[in-house]
BAKESE-973560 format. One line per 8 residues: number of its first residue (from 1); their letters; for each residue z, x, y of N, C-alpha, C, O. Coordinates in steps of 0.1 Angstrom, whole numbers, plus 2048, in hexadecimal, padded with zeros to 3 digits. Layout:
NUM = a = Z X Y Z X Y Z X Y Z X Y; ...
END
This chain:
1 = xxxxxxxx = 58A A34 CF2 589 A28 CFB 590 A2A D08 58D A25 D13; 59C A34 D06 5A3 A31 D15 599 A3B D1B 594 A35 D24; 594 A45 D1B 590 A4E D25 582 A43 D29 581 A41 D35; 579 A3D D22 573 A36 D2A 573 A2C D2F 568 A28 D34; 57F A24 D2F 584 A18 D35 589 A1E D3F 589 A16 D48; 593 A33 D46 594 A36 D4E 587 A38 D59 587 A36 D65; 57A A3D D4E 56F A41 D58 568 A30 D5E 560 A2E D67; 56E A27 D56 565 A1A D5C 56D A1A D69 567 A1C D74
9 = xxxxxxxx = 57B A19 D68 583 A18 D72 57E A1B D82 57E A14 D8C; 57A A2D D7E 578 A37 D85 56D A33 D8C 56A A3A D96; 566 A2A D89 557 A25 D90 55B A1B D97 552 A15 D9C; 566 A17 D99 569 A0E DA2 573 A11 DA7 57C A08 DA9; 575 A20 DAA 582 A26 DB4 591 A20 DAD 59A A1B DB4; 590 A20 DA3 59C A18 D9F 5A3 A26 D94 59D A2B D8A; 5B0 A29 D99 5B6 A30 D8C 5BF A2E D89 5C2 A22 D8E; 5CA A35 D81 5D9 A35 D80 5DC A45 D76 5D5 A4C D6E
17 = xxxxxxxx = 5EB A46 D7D 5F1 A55 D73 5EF A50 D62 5E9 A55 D58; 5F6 A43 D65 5FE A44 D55 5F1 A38 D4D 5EA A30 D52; 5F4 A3B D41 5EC A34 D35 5EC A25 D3A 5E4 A1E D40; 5FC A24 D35 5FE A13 D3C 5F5 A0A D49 5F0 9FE D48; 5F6 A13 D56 5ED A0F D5E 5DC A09 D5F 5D6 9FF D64; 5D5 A17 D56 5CA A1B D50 5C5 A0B D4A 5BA A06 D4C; 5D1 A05 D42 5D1 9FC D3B 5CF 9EF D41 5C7 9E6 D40; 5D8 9F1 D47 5D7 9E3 D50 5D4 9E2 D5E 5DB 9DA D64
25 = xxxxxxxx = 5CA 9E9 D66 5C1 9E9 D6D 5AF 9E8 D65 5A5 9E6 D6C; 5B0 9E9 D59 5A4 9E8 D50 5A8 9D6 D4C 59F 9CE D4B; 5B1 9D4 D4B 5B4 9C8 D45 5B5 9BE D52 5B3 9B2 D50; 5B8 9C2 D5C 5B2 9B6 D6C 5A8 9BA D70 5A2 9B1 D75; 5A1 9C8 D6E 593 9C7 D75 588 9C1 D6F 57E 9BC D76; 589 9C1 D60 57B 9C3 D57 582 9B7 D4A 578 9B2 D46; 58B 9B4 D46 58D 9A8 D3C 591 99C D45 58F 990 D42; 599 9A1 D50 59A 98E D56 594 987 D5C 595 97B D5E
33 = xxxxxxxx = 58A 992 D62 57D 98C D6B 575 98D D67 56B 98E D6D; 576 98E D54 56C 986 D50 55B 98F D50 551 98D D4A; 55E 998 D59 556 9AA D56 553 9B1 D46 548 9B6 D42; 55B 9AF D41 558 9AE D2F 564 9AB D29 56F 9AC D2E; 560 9A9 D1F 568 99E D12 575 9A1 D13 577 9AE D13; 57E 99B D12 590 99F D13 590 9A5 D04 59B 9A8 D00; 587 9A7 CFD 58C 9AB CEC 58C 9BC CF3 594 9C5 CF2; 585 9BC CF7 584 9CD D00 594 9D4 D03 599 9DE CFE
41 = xxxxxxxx = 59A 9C9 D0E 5A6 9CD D13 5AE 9CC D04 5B5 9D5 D01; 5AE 9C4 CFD 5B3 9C3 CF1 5B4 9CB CEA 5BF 9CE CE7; 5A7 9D5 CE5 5A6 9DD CDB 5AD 9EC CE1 5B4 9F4 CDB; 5AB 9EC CED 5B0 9F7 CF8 5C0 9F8 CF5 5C4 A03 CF2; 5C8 9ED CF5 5D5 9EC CF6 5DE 9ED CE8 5E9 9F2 CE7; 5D5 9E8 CDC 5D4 9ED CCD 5D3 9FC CCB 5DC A04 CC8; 5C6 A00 CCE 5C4 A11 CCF 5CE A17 CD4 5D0 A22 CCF; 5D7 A12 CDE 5DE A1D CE8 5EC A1C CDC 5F4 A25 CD9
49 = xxxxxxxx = 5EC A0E CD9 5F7 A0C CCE 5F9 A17 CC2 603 A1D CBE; 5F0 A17 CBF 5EB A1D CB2 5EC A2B CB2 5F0 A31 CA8; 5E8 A31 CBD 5EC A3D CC2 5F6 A42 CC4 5FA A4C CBE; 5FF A3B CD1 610 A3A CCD 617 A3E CC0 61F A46 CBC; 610 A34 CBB 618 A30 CAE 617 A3F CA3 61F A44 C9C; 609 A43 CA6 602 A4F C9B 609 A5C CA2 60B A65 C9B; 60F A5D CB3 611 A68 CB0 623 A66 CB1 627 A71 CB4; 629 A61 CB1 637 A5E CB4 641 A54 CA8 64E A55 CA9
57 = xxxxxxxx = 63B A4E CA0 640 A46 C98 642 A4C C8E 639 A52 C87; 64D A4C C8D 652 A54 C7C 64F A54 C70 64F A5E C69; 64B A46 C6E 644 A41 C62 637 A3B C62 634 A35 C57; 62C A3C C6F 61F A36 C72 618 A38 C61 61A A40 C58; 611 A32 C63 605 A2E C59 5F9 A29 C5E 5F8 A1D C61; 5EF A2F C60 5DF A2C C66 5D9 A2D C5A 5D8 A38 C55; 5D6 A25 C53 5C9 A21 C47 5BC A28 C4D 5B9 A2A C58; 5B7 A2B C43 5A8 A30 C45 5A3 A21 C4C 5A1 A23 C58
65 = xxxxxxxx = 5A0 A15 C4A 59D A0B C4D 5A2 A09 C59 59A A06 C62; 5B0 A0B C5E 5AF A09 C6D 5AA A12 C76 5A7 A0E C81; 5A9 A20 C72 5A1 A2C C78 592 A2A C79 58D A31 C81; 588 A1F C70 57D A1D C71 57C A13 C7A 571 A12 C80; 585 A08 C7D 580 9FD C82 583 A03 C93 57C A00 C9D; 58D A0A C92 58F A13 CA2 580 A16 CA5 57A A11 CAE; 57D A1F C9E 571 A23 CA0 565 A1A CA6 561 A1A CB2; 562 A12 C99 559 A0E C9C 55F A02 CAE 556 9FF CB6
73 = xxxxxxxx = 569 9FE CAF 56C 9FA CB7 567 A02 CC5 55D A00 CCC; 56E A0A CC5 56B A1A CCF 55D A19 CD1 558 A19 CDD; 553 A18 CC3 545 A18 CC7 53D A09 CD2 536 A07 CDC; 542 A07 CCC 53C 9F7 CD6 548 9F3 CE3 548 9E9 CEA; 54F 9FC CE4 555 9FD CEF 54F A05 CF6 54E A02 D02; 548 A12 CF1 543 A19 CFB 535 A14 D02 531 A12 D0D; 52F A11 CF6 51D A05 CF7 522 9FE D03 51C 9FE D0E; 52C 9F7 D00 52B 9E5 D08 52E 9EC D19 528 9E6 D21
81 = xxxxxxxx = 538 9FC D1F 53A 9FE D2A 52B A05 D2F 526 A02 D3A; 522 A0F D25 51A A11 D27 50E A09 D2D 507 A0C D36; 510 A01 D25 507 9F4 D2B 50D 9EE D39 506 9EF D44; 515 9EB D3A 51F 9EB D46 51B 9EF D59 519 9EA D64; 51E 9FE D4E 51B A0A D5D 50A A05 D62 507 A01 D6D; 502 A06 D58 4F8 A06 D59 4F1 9FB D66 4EB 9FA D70; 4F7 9F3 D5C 4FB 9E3 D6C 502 9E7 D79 505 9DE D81; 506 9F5 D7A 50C 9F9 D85 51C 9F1 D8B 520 9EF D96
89 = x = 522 9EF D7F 52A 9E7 D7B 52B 9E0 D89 532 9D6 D8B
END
């Protein structure tokens, strides 16, 4: 999800170095204006958690169950920008 919340960015001259930024330039361009659904910036900010957490946390635990729902998350994250671009965002 972050790489294509970076390339949605990228269509609107918009970048940043660090993840964090990535994050919240996706979360004022595209969930507060209302551009698409804030569960987006949401699920974006969980993933990035989750990630963190999987590669740095000493004791992380990812369930097969939260690894499917990423997914299918990831999937309809990529559909809904697809659709998106397509509108020339």
């Amino acid at each position: 999800m972050f790489y294509v919340a970076e390339a949605l960015l990228h269509e609107k001259d918009l970048r940043s170095r660090k993840h964090s930024g990535v994050i919240a330039l996706f979360g004022e361009t595209f969930a507060k204006t209302g551009a698409m659904d804030a569960k987006f910036h949401r699920w974006l900010l969980d993933a990035f958690d989750k990630r963190i957490l999987a590669d740095y946390g000493v004791e992380a635990v990812l369930t097969r169950e939260d690894s499917a729902q990423m997914i299918a998350q990831a999937r309809e994250f990529l559909d809904t920008v697809r659709r998106l671009l397509e509108r020339k965002v």
